[in-house]
N, C-alpha and C positions, 0 to 999 in steps of 0.2 A: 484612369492612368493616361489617356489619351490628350491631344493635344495641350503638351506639357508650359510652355510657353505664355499660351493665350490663356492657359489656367491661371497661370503665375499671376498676370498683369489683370485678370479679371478679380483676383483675390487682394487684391494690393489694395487696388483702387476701391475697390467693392462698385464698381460701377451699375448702373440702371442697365446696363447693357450685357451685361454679363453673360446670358444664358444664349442671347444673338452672337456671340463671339465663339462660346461652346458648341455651336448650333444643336444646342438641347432639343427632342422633338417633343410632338405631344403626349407620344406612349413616355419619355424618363417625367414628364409632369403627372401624368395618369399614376403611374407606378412608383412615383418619389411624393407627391403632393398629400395633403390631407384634402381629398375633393368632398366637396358638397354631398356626394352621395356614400362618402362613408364615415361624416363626422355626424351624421343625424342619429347613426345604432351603434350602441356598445356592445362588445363581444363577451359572451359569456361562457359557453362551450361549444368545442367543436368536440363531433363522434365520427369520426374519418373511420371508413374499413374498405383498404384496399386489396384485392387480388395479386399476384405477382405471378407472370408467367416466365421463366427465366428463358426457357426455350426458344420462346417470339421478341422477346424483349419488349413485352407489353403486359399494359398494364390497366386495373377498369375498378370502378369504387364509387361512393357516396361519400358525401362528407354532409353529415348534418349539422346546423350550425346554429344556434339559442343567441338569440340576443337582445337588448333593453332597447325601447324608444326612446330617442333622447331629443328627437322634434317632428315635427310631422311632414315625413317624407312621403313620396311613394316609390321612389328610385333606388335602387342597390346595388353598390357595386363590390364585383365580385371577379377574381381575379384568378385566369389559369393561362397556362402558355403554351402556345402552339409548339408540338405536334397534338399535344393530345386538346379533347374538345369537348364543350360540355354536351349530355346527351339529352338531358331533362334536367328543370326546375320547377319541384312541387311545393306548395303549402297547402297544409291540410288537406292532403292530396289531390289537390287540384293542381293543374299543369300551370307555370308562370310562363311566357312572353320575356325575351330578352335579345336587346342588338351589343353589337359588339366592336370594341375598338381599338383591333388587336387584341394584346391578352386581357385589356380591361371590359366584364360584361354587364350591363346594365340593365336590371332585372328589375319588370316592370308589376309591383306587388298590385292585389285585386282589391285587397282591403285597408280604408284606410289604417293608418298606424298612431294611432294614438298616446302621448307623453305617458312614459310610466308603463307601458304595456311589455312584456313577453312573448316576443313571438320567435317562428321556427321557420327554417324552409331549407328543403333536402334538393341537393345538386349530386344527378351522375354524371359521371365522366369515363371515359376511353381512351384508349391508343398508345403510342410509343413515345415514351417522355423522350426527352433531351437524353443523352450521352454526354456524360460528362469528359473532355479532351483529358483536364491536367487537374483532376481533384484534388484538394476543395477549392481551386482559386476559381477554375472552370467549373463552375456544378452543374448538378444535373445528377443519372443513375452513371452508378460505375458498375459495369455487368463485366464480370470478371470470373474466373476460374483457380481456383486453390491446386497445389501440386498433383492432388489423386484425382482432379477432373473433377469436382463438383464447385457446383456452381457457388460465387462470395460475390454480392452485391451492395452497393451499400448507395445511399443518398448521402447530398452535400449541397447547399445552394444558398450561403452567405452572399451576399448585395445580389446576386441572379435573382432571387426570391424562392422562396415557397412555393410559389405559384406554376415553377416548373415540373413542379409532378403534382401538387392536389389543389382541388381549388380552395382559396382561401380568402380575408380580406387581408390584401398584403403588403401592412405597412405598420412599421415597427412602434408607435405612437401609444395601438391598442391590443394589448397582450391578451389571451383567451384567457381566464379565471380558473382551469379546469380542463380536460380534454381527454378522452376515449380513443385507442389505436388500433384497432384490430386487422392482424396482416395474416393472409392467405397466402399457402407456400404450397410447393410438392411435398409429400411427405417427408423424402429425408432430409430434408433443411430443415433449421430454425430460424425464426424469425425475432429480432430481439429491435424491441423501438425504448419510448421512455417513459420515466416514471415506473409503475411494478406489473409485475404478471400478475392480473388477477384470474387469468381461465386459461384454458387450450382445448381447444376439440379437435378429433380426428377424424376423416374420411376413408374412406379407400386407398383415396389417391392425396390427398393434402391433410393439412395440417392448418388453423387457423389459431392463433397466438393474438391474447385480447391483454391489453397493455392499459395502466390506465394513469391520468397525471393526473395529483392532487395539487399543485402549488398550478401559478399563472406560469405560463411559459412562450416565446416571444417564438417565432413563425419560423427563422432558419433553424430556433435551437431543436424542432421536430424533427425526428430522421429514424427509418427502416435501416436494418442490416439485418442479413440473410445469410446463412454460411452453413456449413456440416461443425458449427457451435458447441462446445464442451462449456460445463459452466463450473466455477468453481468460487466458494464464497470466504466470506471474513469476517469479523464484526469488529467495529471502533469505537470505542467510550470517548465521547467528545463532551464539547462543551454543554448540548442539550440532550447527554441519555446516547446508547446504542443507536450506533447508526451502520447498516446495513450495505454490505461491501460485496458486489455482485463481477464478477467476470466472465466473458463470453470471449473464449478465443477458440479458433481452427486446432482442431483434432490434435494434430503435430507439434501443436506449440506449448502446449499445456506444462511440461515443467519447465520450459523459458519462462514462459508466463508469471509464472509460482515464485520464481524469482527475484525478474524484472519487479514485479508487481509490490516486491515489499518496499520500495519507495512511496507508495500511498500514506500510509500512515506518519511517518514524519513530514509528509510533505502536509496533510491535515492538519500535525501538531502546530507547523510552524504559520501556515493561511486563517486557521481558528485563533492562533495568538496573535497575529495583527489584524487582521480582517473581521473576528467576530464568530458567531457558531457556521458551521455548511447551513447553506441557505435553503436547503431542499431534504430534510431529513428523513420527510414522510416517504418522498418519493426513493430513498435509499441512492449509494452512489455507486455507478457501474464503469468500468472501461469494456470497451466490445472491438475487438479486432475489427480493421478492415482493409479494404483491398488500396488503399492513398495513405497518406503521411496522418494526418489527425484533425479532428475538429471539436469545437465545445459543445458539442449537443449536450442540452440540459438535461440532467442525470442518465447520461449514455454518451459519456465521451467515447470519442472513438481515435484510435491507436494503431497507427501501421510506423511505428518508429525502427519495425526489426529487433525489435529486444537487445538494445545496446544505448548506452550513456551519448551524450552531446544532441545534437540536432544530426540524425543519421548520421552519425558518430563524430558532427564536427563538432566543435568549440566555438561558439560566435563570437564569444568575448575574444580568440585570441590568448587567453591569461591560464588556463588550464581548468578554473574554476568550474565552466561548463561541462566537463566532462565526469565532475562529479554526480549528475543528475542526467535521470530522460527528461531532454526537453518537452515532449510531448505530454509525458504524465503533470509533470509540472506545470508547463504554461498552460496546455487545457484546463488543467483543472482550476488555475486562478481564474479564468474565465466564468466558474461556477459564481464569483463574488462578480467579478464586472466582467460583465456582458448577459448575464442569466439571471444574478438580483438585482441589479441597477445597469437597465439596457438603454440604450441613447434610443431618443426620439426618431433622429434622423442621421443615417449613415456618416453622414456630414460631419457628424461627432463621433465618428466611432473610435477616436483614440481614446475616448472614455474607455471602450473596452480594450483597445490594443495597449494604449500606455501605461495604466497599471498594470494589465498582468506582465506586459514584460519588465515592471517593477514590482512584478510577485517573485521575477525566478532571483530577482538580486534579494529580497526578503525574505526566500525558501535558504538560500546562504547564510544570511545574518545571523538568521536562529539556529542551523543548523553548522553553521562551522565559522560562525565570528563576524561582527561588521569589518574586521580588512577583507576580508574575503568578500565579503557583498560589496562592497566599495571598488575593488581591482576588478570585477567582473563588471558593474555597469558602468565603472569607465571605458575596460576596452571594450565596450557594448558601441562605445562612441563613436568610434572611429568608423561605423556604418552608416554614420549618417551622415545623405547626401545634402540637406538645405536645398533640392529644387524645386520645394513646393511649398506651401504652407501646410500645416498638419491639419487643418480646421477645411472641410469642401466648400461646393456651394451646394447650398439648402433649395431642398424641393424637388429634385430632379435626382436623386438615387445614386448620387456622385461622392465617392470619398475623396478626402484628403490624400494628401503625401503619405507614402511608407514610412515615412521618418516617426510617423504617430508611435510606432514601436519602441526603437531603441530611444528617439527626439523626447517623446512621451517620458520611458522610463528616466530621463534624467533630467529632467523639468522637476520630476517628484525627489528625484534624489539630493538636487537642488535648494528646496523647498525645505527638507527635510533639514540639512543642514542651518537655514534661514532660523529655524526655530531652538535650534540648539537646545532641545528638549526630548528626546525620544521617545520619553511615554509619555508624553502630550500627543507627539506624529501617532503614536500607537494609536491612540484614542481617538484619535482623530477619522483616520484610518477606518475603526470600527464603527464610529458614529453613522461615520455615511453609507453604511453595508446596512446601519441601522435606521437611520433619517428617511434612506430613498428604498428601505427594501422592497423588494417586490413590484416597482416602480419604474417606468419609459422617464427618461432626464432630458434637461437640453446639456451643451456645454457651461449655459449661465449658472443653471441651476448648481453646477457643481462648483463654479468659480467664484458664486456666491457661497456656499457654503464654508471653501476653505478659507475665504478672505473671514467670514464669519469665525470658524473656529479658531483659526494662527492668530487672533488680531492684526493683522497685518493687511493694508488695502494691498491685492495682488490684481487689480484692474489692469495697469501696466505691466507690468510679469506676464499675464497671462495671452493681455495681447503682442506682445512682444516674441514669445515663444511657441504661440500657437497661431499666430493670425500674418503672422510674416516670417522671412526666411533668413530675416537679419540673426547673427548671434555677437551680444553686445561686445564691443572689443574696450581693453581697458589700457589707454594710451598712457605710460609712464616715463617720466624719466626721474633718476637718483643724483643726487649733488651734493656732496660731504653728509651730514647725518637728516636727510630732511628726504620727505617723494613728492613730487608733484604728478598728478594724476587726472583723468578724465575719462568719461564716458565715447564713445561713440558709434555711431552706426545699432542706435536706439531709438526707439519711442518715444515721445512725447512725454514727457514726466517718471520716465525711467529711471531708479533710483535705488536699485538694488546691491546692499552690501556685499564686499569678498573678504574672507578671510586670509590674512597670510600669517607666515610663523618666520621669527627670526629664534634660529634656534628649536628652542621647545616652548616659548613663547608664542602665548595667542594673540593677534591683533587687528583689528577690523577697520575696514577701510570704507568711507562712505561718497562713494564718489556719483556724481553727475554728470549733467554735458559742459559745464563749465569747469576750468581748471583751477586745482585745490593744491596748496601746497603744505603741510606739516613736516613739523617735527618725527624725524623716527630713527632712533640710535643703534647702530650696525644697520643705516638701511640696503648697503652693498651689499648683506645677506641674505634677505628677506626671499623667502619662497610661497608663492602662489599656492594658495588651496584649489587642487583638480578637483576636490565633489564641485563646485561652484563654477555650471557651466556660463565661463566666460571668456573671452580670449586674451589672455594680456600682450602687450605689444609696446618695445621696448623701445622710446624717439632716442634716437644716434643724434644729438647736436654736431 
């Protein structure tokens, strides 16, 4: 989010120079790039079992890690962030050699690796992660205290990485196939991570809670929370069979909770009706209180909304529609569809995940209380968007785009949607790509091809228009007895996108360019602009 400016004009231009103007270093290349030493091995599984000492605010663990040869390296890199440090690296318990470049560590393997092969190598680690200031924007541990004194912790560490509390390979590209949790607590906590409980053993003094994922799941969506946990369950008949509805909230809260919480199941009726079945059934779907506002952890959302309607009880839209829904339950959980089955390659894109789901909460309305209702909501969604940046980063260096990916996002789609004037076509569309890219890292092409693929419609310009620049196309008219003359501008290069307007109750479509068009249009002094169709109309005064 940092220098706003030189991002702008580095974005425009797409200059050779771009990342010297950013001054990118070589940890955001380490930590943003696909390097040499981690496109040689595919990830297969990780068995992470960490310690938690709440009292020291430290923490100590192994992460064992399975992976495919995919050329013949002997370099590995592996990635964890100072304060904590790695304490050993074995294969086949022999001790590995490794220097280090910052958080990124270059593990120097004994044997060669050969194409097609399986191998393993176990990393310990120690010390005091990060502190998280202002979770989850700031991640890292949130070490916190629940009202009767015990201890609520919980991890968060979207674009910070993974790597700030376990070590991992940390780059969203290549998703682990599978993955084993096991978190060590004091006794009277619980411990709750993602995917399902498959064991718990007790001690004396702790408690270890062995967690396990069965689908792929991408590196932020991993995440511990610890708390004095009451758990309480549900089950939902969806589109593929009972699926398994888990909650974990603090002692106190338990009938808020019971409450609060029965928005899950419409809010699934209405995400399986556009989007396709929950993408993680095996792994069952949980929300888990925590000590910050929420995040998408893959099947272990997590929920500090205070058990109240809006975005901590506001209305973003403005319009009141928001206040019908927790935003938290809601937009998290569209995050299960994008950002946790179709996760972008590189944060660069991550309005893949921000601009649909914040086009899940105006399609949790549609279904649930009418398209005006979803229409009035992501319009006044609009008026938050600033245009100071393009929504799209720069790639390789761990840099996102404008915030505008959110609400900017959500009305690109709604847009679109309009464009097609089909809605169970968008439907299906919609589900195709939940279905096409399941389980699957995307770039932004990939998906820009696909919608141009399903709409028929080339959206090349559309999309660079909306997402690669900060321009919003203004639609210059004026009206003279029964005729409009019209034009494009402050567009793209072969910009050519229709608008809708209504004279009357009358539909009629307008196909304007950068050149000026004059027609025929009878009562055109009446003619009213369609708002779904973000564009600006601007009226010439002769």
């Amino acid at each position: 989010m940092k220098s706003i400016v030189s991002l702008i004009l580095c974005l425009l231009f797409l200059s050779a120079s771009y990342a010297q103007q950013q001054a990118f270093t070589l940890q955001d290349s380490l930590r943003g790039s696909i390097t040499p030493e981690r496109e040689w091995w595919d990830l297969l599984f990780y068995d992470l079992d960490v310690s938690v000492n709440p009292k020291e605010k430290y923490i100590e663990g192994t992460n064992l890690i399975r992976y495919k040869v995919l050329d013949e390296n002997q370099l590995m890199q592996i990635d964890l962030q100072e304060p904590l440090r790695i304490t050993s690296v074995k294969q086949k318990g022999k001790p590995l050699s490794f220097t280090s470049k910052g958080f990124a560590h270059f593990i120097e393997l004994k044997e060669k690796q050969h194409i097609g092969e399986i191998g393993e190598i176990e990393i310990s680690y120690a010390g005091t992660p990060k502190e998280a200031v202002n979770a989850p924007w700031d991640g890292g541990f949130s070490w916190k205290k629940d009202k009767n004194g015990k201890h609520f912790i919980a991890t968060s560490c979207q674009g910070l990485g993974a790597s700030v509390w376990w070590p991992n390979k940390d780059h969203m590209y290549d998703e682990v196939d599978s993955m084993a949790i096991r978190v060590t607590v004091p006794k009277d906590l619980v411990a709750v991570a993602n995917g399902r409980l498959i064991n718990k053993e007790e001690t004396s003094t702790t408690t270890t809670f062995d967690w396990y994922v069965t689908n792929p799941i991408n590196n932020y969506g991993v995440n511990i929370n610890i708390g004095d946990y009451v758990l309480f369950e549900d089950t939902y008949q969806g589109e593929k069979g009972e699926l398994d509805l888990t909650y974990y909230v603090l002692r106190d809260n338990v009938e808020k909770a019971k409450k609060q919480f029965e928005q899950v199941p419409p809010m699934l009726n209405a995400f399986e009706h556009w989007f396709g079945p929950y993408p993680f059934y095996e792994d069952s779907f949980k929300l888990v209180e925590v000590p910050y506002l929420g995040m998408e952890h893959q099947s272990s959302i997590t929920y500090g909304n205070g058990y109240q309607n809006g975005y901590l009880g506001v209305d973003l839209s403005g319009t009141g529609w928001g206040l019908k829904f927790d935003f938290i339950i809601i937009h998290e959980s569209g995050h299960e569809w994008f950002a946790n089955n179709i996760t972008y390659k590189d944060i660069a894109d991550m309005w893949i995940h921000e601009g649909f789901t914040a086009y899940s909460e105006n399609l949790y309305l549609d279904y649930n209380y009418g398209t005006k209702a979803s229409e009035e909501y992501v319009l006044g969604t609009r008026r938050r968007i600033q245009n100071d940046r393009p929504i799209i980063g720069p790639y390789g260096v761990n840099k996102a785009g404008s915030s505008d990916m959110y609400y900017k996002g959500a009305n690109i789609l709604h847009t679109l949607r309009q464009l097609l004037e089909d809605d169970e076509k968008w439907r299906q569309i919609l589900r195709g790509l939940n279905s096409r890219f399941y389980h699957q890292t995307v770039t932004t092409g990939e998906i820009e091809n696909y919608l141009s693929e399903k709409t028929g419609i080339d959206l090349t310009a559309f999309f660079e228009q909306y997402l690669r620049t900060t321009q919003i196309p203004v639609l210059e008219y004026r009206i003279s007895d029964d005729s409009i003359t019209y034009r494009y501008t402050n567009i793209v290069s072969d910009f050519d996108m229709p608008v809708r307007i209504y004279i009357g109750e009358q539909e009629h479509w307008l196909f304007p360019k950068d050149n000026w068009k004059t027609e025929k249009l009878e009562n055109a002094d009446q003619l009213v602009f369609d708002q779904n169709i973000y564009v600006l109309p601007m009226a010439i005064v002769e």
